[in-house]
N, C-alpha and C positions, 0 to 999 in steps of 0.2 A: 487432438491431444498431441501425439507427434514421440519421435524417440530420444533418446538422451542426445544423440547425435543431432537432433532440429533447435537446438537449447544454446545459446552462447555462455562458456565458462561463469560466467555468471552478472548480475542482473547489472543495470546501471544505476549504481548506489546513486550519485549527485543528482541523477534526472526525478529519481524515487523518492528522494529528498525536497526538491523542487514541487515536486506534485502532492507529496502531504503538506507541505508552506502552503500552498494555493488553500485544502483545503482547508490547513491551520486559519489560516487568513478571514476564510468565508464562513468559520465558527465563531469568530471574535479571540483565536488564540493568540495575537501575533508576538504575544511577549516570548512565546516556548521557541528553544534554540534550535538551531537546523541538527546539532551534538542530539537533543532530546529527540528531535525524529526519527535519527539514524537510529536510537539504540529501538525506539520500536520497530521500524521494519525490520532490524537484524534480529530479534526476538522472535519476532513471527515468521521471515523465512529461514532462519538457521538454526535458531533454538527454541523453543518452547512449542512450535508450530511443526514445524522444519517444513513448511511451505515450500520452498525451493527444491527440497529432494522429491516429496510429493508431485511436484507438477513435472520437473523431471521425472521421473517414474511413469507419468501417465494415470496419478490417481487425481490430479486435480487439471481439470483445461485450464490456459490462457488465462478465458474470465474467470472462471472460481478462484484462482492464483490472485489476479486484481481484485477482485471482491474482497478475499482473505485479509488485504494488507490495509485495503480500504479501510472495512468494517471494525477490526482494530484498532488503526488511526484513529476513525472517530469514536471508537469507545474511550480509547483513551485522552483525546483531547476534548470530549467531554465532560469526562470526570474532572480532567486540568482546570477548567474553567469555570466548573459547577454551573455548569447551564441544564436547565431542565431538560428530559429526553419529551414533554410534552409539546415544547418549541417545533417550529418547524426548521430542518437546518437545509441550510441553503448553500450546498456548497457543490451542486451539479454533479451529482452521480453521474450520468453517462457519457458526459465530456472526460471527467479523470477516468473511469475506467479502461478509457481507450489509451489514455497516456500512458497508465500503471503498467500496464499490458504491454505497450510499447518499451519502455522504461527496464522492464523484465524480460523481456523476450527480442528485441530489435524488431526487425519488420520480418513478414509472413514472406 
């Protein structure tokens, strides 16, 4: 988990950005703007979520923090696309989660 002091002031928006594109991309979203991405991860860790104070705090690790922003993204670009959740999606869960993680957190 780690203390508020193991946390860099805060996440790296453009990387987090970059890595919901990827998995925008690997759901068939590509029309949705990198603008529509950002306001979802700033929802999920700063408002609605507040993920970022959470994992700061020590109520959420690392990965629960990337899962979090993950799983969102692809609720929501989901819905964006109206693809069925029976599909199988293809968009490599635990390649991005190590990115998300990095992206949020810098290196261990």
């Amino acid at each position: 988990m780690g203390t508020p002091s193991d946390f860099p002031a805060a996440p790296d928006m453009e990387a987090l950005v970059g890595c919901a594109r990827q998995m925008a991309v690997r759901i068939g979203a590509e029309g949705v703007s990198d603008a529509e991405l950002a306001q979802v991860i700033d929802r999920v860790l700063f408002r609605e979520k507040d993920g970022w104070a959470c994992a700061v705090e020590g109520l959420l690790t690392r990965t629960e923090a990337a899962n979090l922003v993950l799983a969102h993204l692809e609720s929501w670009l989901v819905d964006r696309t109206g693809r069925g959740w029976d599909a199988p999606l293809p968009w490599g869960q635990g390649s991005l989660v190590a990115e998300v993680e990095q992206a949020l957190f810098g290196s261990r």
